[in-house]
N, CA, C and O atoms as a Tripos MOL2 file, in Angstrom:
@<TRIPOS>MOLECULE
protein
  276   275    69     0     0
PROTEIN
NO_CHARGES

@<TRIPOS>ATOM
      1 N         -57.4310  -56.5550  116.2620 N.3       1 UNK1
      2 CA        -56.2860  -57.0930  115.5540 C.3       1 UNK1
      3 C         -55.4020  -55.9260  115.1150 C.2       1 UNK1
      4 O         -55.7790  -54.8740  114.5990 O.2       1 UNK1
      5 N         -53.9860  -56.3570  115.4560 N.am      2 UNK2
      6 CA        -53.0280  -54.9930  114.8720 C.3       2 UNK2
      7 C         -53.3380  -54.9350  113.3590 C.2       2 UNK2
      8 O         -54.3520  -55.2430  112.7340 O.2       2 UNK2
      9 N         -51.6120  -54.2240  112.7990 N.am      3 UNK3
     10 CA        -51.3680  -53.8790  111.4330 C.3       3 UNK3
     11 C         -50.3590  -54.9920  110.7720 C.2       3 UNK3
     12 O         -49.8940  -54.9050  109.6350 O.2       3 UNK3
     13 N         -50.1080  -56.0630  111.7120 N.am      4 UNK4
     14 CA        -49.4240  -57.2730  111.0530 C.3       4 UNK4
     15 C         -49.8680  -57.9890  110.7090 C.2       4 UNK4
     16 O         -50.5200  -58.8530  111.2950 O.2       4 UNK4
     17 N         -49.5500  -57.7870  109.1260 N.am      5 UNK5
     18 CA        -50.0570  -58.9770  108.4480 C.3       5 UNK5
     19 C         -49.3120  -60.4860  108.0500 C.2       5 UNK5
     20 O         -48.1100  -60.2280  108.1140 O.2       5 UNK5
     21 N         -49.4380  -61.6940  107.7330 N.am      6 UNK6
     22 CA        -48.3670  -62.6210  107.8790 C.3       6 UNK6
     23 C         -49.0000  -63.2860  106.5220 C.2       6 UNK6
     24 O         -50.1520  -63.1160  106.1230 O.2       6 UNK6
     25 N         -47.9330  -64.1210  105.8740 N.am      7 UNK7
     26 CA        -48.1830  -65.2510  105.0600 C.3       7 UNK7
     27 C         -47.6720  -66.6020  105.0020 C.2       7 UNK7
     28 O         -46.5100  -66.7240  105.3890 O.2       7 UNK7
     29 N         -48.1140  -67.3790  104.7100 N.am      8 UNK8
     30 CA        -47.5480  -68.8140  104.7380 C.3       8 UNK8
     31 C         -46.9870  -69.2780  103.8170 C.2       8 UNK8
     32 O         -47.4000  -69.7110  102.7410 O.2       8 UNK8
     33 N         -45.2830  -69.1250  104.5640 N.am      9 UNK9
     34 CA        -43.9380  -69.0120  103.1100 C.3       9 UNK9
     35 C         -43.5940  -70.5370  102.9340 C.2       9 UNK9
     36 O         -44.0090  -71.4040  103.7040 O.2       9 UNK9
     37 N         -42.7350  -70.7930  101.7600 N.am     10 UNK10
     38 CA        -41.5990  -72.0780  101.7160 C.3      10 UNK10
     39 C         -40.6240  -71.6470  102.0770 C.2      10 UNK10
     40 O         -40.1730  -70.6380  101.5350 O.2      10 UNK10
     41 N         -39.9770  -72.2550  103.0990 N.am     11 UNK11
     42 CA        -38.4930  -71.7520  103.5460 C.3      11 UNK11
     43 C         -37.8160  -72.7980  103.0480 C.2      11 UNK11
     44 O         -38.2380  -73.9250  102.7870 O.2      11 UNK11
     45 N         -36.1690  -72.1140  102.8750 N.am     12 UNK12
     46 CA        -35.1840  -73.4120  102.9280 C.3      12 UNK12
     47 C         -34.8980  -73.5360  104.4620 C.2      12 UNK12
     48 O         -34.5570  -72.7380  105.3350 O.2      12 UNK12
     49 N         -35.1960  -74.9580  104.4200 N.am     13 UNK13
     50 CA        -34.8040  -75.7150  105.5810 C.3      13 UNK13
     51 C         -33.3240  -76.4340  105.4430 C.2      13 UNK13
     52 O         -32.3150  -76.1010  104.8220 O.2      13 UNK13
     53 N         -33.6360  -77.5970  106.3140 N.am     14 UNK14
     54 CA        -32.5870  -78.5840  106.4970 C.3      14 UNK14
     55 C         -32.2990  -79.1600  105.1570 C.2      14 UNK14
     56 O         -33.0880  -79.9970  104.7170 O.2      14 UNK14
     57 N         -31.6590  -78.9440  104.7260 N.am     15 UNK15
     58 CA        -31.4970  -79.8140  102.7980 C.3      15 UNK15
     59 C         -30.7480  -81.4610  103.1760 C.2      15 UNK15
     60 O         -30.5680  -82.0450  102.1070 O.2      15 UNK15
     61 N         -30.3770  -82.1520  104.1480 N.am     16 UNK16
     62 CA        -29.5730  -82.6770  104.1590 C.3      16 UNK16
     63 C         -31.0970  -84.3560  105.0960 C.2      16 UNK16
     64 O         -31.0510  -85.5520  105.3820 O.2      16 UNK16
     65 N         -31.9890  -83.3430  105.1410 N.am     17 UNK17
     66 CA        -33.0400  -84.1120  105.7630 C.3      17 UNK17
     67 C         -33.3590  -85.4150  104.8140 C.2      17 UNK17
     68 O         -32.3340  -85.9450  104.3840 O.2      17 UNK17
     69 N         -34.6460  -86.0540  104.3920 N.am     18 UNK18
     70 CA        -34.3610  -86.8530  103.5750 C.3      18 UNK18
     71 C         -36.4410  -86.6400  103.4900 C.2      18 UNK18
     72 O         -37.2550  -87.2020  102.7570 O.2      18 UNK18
     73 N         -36.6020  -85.7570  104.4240 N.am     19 UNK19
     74 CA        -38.6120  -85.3210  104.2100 C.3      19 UNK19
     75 C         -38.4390  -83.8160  103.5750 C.2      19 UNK19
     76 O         -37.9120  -82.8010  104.0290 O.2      19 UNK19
     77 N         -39.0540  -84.0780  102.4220 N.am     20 UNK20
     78 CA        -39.6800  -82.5950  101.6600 C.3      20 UNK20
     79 C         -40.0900  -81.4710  103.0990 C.2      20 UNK20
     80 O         -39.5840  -80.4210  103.4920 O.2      20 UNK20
     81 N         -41.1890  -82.2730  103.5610 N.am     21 UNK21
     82 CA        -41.5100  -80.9880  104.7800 C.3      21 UNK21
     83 C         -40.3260  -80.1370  105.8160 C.2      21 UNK21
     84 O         -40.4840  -78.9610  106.1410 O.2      21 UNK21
     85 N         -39.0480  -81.0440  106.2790 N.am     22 UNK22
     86 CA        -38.1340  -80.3720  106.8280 C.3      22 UNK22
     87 C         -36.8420  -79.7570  105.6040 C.2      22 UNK22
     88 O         -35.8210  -79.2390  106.0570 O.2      22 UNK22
     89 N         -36.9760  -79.8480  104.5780 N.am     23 UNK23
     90 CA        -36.4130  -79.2670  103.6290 C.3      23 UNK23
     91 C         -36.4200  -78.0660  103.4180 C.2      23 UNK23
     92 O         -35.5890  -77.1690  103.2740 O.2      23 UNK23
     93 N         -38.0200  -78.2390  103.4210 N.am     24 UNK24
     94 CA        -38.9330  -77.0140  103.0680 C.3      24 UNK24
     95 C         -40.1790  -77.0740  103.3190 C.2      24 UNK24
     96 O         -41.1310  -77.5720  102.7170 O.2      24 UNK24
     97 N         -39.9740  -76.0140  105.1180 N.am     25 UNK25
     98 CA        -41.1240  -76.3390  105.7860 C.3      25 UNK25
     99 C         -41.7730  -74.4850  105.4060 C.2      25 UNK25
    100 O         -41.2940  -73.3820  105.1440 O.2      25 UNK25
    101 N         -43.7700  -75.4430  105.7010 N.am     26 UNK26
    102 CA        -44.5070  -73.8160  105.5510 C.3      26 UNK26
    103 C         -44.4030  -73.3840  106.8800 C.2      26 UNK26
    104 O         -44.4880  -74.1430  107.8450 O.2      26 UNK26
    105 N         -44.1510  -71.7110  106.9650 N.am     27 UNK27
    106 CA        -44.0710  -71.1330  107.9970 C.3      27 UNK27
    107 C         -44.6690  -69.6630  107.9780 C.2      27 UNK27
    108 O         -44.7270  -69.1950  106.8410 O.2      27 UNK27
    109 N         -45.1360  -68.8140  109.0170 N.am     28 UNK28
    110 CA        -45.6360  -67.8630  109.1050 C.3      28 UNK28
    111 C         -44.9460  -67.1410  109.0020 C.2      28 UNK28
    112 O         -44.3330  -67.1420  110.0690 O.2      28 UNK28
    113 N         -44.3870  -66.1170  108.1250 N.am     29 UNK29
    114 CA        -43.6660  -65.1430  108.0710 C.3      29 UNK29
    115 C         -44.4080  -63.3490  107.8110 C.2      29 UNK29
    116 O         -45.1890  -63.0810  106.8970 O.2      29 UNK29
    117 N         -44.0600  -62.6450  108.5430 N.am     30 UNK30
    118 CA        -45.1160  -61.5540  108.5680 C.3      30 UNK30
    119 C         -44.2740  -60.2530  107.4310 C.2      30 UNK30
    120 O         -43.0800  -59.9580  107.4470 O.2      30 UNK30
    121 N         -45.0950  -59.8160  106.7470 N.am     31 UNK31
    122 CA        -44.8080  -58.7380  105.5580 C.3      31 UNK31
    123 C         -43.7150  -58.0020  105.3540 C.2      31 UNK31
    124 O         -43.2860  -57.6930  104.2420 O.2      31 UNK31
    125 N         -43.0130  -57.5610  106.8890 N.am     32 UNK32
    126 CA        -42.0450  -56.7840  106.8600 C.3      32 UNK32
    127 C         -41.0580  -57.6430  106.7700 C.2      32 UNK32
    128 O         -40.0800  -57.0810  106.2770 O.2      32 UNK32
    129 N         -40.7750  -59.2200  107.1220 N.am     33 UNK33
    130 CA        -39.7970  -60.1610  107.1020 C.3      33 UNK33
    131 C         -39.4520  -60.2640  106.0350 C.2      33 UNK33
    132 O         -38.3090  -60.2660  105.5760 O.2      33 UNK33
    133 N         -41.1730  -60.4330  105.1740 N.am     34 UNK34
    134 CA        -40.8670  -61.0140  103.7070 C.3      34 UNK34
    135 C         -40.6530  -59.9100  103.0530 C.2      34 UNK34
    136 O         -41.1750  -60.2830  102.0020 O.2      34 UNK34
    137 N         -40.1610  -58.4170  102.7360 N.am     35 UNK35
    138 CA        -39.3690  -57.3840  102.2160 C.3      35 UNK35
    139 C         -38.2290  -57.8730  102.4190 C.2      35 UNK35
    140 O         -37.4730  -58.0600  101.4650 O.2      35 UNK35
    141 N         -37.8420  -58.2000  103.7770 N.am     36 UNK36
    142 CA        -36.4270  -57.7990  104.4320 C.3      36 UNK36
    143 C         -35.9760  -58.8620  103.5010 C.2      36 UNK36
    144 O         -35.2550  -58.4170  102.6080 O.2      36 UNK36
    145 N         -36.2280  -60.3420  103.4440 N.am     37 UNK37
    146 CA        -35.9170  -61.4320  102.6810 C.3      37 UNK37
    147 C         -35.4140  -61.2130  101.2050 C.2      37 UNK37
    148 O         -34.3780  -61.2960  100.5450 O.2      37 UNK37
    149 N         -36.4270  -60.9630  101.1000 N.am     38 UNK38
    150 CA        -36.6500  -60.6100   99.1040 C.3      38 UNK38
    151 C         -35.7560  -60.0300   99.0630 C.2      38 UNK38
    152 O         -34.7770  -60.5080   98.4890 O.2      38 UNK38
    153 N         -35.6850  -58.5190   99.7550 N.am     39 UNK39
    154 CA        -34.4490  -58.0070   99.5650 C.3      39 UNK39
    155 C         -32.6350  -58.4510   99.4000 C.2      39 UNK39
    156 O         -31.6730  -57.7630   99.0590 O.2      39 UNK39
    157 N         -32.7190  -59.5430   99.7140 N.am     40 UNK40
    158 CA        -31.4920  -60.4350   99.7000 C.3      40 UNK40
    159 C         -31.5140  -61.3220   98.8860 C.2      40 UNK40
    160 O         -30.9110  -62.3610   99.1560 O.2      40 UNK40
    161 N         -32.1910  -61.1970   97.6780 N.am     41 UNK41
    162 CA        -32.4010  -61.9200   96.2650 C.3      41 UNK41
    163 C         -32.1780  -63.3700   96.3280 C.2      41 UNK41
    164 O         -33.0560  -64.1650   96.6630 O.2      41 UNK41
    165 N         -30.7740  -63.7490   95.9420 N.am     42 UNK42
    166 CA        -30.4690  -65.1900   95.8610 C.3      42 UNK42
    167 C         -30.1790  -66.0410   97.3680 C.2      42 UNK42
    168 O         -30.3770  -67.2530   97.4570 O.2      42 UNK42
    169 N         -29.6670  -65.1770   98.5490 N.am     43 UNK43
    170 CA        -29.5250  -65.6290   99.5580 C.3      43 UNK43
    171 C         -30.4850  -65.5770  100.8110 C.2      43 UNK43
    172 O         -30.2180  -65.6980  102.0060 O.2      43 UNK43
    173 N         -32.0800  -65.2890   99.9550 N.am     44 UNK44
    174 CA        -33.3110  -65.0070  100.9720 C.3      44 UNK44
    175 C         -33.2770  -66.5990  101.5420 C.2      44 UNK44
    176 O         -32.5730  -67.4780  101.0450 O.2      44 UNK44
    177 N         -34.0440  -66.7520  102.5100 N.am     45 UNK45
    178 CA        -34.4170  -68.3080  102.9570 C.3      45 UNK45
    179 C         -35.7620  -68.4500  102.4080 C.2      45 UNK45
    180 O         -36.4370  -69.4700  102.5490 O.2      45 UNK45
    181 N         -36.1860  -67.2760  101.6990 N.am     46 UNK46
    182 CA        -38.0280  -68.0630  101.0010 C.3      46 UNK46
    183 C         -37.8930  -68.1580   99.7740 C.2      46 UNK46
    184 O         -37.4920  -67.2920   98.9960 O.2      46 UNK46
    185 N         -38.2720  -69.3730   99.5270 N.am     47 UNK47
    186 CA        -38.3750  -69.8900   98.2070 C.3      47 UNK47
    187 C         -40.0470  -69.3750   97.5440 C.2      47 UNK47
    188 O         -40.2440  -69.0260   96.3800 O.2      47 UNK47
    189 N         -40.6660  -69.4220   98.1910 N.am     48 UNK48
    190 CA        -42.3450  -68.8450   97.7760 C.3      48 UNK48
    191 C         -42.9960  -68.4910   98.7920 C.2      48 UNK48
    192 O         -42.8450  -69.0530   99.8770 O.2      48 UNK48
    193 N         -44.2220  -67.0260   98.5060 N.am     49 UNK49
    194 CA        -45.0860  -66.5750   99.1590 C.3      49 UNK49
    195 C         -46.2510  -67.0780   99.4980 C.2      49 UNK49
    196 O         -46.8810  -66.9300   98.4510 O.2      49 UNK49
    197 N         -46.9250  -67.5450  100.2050 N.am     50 UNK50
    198 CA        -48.7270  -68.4110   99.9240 C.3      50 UNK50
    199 C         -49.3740  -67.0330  100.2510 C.2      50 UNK50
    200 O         -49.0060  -65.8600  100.1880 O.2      50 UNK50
    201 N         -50.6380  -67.7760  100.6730 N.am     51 UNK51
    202 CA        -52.1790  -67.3150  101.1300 C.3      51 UNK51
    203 C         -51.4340  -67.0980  102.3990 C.2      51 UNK51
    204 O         -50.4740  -67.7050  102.8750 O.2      51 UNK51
    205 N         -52.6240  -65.3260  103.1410 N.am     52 UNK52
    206 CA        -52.4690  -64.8460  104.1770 C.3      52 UNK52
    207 C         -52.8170  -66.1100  105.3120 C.2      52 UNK52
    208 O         -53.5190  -67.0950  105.0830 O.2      52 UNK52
    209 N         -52.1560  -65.7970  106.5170 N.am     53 UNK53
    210 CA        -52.6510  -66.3770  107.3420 C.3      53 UNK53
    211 C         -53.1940  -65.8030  108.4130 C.2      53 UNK53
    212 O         -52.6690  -64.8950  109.0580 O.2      53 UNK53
    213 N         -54.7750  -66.5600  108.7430 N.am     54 UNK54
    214 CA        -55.4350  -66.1860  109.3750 C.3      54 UNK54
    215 C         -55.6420  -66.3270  110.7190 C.2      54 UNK54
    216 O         -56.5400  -65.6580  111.2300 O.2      54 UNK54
    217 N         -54.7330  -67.3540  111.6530 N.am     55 UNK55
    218 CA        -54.4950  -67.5820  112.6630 C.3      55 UNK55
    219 C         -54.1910  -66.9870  113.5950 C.2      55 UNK55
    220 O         -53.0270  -67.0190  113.9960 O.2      55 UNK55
    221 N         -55.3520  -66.1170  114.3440 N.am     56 UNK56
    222 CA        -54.2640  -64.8110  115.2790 C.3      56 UNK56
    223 C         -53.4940  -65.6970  116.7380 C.2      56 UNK56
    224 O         -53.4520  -65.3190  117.9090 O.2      56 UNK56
    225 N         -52.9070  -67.0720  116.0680 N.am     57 UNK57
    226 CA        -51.9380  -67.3410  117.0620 C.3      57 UNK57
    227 C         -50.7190  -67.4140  116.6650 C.2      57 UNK57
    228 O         -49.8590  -67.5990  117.5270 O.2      57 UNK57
    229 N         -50.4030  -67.3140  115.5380 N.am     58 UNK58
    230 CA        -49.3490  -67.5980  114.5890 C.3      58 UNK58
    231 C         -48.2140  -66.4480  115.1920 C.2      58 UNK58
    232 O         -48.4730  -65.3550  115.6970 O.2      58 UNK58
    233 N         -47.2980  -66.8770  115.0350 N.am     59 UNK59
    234 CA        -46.2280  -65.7550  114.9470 C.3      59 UNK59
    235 C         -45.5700  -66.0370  113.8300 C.2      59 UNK59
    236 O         -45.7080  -66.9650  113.0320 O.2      59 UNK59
    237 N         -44.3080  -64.4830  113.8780 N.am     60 UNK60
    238 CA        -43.6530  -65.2780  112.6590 C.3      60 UNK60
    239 C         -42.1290  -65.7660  112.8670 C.2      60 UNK60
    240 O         -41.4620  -65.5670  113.8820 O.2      60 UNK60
    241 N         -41.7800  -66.3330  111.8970 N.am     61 UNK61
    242 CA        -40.5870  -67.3620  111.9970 C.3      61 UNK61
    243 C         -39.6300  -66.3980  112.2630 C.2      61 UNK61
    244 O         -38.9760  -66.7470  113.2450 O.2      61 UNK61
    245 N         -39.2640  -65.3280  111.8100 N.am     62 UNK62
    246 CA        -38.2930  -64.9720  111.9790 C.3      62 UNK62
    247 C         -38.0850  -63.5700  112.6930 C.2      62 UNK62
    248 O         -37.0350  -62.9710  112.9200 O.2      62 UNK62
    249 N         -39.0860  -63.3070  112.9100 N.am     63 UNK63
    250 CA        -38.9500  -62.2930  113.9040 C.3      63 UNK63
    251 C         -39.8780  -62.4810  115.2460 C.2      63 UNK63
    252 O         -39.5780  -61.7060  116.1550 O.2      63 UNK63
    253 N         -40.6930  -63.1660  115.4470 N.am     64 UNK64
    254 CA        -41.6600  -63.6220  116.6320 C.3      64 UNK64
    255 C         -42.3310  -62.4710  116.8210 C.2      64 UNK64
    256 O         -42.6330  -62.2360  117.9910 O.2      64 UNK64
    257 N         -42.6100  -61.7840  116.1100 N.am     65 UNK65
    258 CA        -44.2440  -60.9120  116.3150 C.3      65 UNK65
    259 C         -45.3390  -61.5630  115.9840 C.2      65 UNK65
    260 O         -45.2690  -62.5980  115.3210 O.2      65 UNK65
    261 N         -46.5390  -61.0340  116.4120 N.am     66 UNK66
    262 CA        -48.0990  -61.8420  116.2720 C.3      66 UNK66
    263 C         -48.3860  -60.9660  116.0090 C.2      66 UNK66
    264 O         -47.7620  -59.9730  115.6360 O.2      66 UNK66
    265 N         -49.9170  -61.2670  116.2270 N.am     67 UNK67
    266 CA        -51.3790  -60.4750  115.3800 C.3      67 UNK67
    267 C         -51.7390  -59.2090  116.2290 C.2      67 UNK67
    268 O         -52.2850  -58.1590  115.8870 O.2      67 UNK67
    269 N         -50.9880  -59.8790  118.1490 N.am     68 UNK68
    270 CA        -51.2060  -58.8870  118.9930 C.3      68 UNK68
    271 C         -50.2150  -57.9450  119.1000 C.2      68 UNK68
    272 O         -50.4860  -57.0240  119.8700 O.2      68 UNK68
    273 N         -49.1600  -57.9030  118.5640 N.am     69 UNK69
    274 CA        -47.8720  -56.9560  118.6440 C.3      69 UNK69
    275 C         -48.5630  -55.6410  118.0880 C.2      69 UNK69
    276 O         -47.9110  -54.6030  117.9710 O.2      69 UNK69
@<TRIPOS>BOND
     1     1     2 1
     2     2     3 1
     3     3     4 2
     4     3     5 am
     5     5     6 1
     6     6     7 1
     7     7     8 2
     8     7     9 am
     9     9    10 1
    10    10    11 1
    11    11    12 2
    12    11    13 am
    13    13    14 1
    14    14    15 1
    15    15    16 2
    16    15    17 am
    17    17    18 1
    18    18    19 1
    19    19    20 2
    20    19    21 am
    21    21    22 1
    22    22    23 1
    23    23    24 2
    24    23    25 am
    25    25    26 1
    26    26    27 1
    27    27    28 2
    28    27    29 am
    29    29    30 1
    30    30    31 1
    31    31    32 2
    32    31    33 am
    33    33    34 1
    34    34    35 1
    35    35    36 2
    36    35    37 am
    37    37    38 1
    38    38    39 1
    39    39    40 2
    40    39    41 am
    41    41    42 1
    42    42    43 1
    43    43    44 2
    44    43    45 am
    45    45    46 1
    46    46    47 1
    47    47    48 2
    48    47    49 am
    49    49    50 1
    50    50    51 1
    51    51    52 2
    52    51    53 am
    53    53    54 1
    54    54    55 1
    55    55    56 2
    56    55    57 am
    57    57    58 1
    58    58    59 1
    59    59    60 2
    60    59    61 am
    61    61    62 1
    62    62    63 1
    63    63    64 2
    64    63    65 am
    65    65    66 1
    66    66    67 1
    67    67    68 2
    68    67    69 am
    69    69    70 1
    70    70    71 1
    71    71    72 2
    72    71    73 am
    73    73    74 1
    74    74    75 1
    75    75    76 2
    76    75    77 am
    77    77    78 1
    78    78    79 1
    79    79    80 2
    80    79    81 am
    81    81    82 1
    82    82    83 1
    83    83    84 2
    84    83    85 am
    85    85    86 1
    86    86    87 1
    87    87    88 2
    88    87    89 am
    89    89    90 1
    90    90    91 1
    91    91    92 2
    92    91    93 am
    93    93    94 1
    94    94    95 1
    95    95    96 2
    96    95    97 am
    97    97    98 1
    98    98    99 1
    99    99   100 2
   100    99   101 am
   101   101   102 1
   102   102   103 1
   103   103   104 2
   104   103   105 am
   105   105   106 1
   106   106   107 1
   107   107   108 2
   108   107   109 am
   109   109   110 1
   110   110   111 1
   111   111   112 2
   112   111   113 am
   113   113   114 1
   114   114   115 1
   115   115   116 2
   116   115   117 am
   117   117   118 1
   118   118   119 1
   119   119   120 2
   120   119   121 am
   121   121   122 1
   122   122   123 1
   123   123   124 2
   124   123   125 am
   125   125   126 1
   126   126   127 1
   127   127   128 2
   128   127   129 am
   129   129   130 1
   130   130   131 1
   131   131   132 2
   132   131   133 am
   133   133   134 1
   134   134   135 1
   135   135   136 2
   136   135   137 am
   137   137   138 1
   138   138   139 1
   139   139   140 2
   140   139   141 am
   141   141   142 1
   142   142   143 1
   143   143   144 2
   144   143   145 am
   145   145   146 1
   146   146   147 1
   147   147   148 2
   148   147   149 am
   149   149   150 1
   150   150   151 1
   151   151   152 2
   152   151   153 am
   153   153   154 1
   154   154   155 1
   155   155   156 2
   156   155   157 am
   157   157   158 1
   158   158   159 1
   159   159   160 2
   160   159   161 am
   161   161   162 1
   162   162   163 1
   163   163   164 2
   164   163   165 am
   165   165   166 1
   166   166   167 1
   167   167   168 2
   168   167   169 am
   169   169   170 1
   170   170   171 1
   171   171   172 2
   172   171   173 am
   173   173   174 1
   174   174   175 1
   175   175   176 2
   176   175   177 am
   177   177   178 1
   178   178   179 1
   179   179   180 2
   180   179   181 am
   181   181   182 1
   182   182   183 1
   183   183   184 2
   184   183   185 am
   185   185   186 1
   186   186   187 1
   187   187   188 2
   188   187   189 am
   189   189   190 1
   190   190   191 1
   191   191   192 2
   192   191   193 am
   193   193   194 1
   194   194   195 1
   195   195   196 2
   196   195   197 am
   197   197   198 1
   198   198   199 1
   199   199   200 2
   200   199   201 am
   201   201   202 1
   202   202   203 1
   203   203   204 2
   204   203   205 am
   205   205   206 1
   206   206   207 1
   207   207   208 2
   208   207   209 am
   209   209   210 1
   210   210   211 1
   211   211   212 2
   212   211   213 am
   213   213   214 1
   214   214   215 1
   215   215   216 2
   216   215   217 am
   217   217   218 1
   218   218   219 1
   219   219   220 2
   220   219   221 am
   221   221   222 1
   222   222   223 1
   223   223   224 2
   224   223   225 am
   225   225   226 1
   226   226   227 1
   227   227   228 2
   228   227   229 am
   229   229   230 1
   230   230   231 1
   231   231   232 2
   232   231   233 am
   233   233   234 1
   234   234   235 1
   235   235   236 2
   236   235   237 am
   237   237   238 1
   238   238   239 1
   239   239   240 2
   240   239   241 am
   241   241   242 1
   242   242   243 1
   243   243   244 2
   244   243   245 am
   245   245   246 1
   246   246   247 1
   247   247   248 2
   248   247   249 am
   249   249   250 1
   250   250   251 1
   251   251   252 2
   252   251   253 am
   253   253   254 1
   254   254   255 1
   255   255   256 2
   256   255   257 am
   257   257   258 1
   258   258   259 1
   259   259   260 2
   260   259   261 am
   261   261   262 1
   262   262   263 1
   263   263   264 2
   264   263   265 am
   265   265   266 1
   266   266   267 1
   267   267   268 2
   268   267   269 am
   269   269   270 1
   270   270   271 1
   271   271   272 2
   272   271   273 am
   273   273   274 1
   274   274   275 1
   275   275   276 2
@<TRIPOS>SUBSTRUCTURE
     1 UNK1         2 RESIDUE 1 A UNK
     2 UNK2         6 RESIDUE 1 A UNK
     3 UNK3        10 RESIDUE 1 A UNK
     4 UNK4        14 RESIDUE 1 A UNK
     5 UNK5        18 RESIDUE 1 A UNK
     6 UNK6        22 RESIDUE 1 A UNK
     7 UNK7        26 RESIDUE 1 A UNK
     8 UNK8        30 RESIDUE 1 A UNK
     9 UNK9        34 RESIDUE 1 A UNK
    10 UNK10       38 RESIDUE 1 A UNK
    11 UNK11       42 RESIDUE 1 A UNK
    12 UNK12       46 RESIDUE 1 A UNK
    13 UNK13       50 RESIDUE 1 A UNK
    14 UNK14       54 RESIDUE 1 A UNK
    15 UNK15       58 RESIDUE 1 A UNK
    16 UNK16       62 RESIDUE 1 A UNK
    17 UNK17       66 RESIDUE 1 A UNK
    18 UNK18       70 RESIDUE 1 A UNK
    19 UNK19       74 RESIDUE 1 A UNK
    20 UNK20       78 RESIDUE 1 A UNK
    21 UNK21       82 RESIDUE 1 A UNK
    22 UNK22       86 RESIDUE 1 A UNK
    23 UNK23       90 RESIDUE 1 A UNK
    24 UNK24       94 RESIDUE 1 A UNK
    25 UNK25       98 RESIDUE 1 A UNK
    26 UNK26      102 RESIDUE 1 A UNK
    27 UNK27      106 RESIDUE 1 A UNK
    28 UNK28      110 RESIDUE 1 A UNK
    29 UNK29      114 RESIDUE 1 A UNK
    30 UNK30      118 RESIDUE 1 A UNK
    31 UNK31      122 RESIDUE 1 A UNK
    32 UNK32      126 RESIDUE 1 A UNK
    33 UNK33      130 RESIDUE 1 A UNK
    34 UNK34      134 RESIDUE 1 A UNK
    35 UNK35      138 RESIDUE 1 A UNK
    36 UNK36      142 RESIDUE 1 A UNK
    37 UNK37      146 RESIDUE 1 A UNK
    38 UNK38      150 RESIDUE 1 A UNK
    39 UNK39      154 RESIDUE 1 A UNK
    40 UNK40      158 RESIDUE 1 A UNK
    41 UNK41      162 RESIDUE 1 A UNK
    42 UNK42      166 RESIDUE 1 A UNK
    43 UNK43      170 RESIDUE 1 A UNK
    44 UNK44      174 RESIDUE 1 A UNK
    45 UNK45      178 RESIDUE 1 A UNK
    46 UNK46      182 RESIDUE 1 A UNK
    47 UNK47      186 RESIDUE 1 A UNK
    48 UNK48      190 RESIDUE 1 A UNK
    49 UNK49      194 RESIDUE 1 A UNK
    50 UNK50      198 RESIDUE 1 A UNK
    51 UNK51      202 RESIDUE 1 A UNK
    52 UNK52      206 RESIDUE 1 A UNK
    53 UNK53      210 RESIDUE 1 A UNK
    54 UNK54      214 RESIDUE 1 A UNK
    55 UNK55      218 RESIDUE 1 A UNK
    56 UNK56      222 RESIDUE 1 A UNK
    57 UNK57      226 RESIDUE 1 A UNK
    58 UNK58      230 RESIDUE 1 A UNK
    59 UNK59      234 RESIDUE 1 A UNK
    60 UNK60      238 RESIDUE 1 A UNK
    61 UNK61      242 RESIDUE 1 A UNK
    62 UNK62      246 RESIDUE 1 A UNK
    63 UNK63      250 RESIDUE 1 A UNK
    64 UNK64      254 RESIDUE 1 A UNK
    65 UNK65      258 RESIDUE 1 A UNK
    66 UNK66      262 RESIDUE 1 A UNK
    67 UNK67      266 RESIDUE 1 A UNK
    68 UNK68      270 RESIDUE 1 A UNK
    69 UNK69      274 RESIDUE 1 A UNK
């Protein structure tokens, strides 16, 4: 297994949906995303951080690296 690690974020989604889950769906986002995010304070797309994820099939949402990159 590489050095990417990922977590399972709340994103803002579709707000206009009328399901909590496409609002604000959980997604794999990997460590360096979630800096890059945070770093953009009020206009990040994550609303919250979870528990690591352990899935070495997962990629992440916003940059499409895996476990094997």
């Amino acid at each position: 297994m590489s050095n990417i690690k990922m977590k399972l974020c709340v994103l803002r989604g579709d707000m206009s949906s009328d399901k909590t889950s496409e609002q604000y769906p959980e997604e794999p986002v990997c460590t360096n995303c979630i800096a890059a995010e945070q770093a953009k304070r009020e206009d990040s797309l994550i609303v919250s951080v979870g528990v690591s994820v352990t899935d070495e099939t997962a990629t992440c949402t916003f940059c499409d690296c895996g476990f094997k990159d």
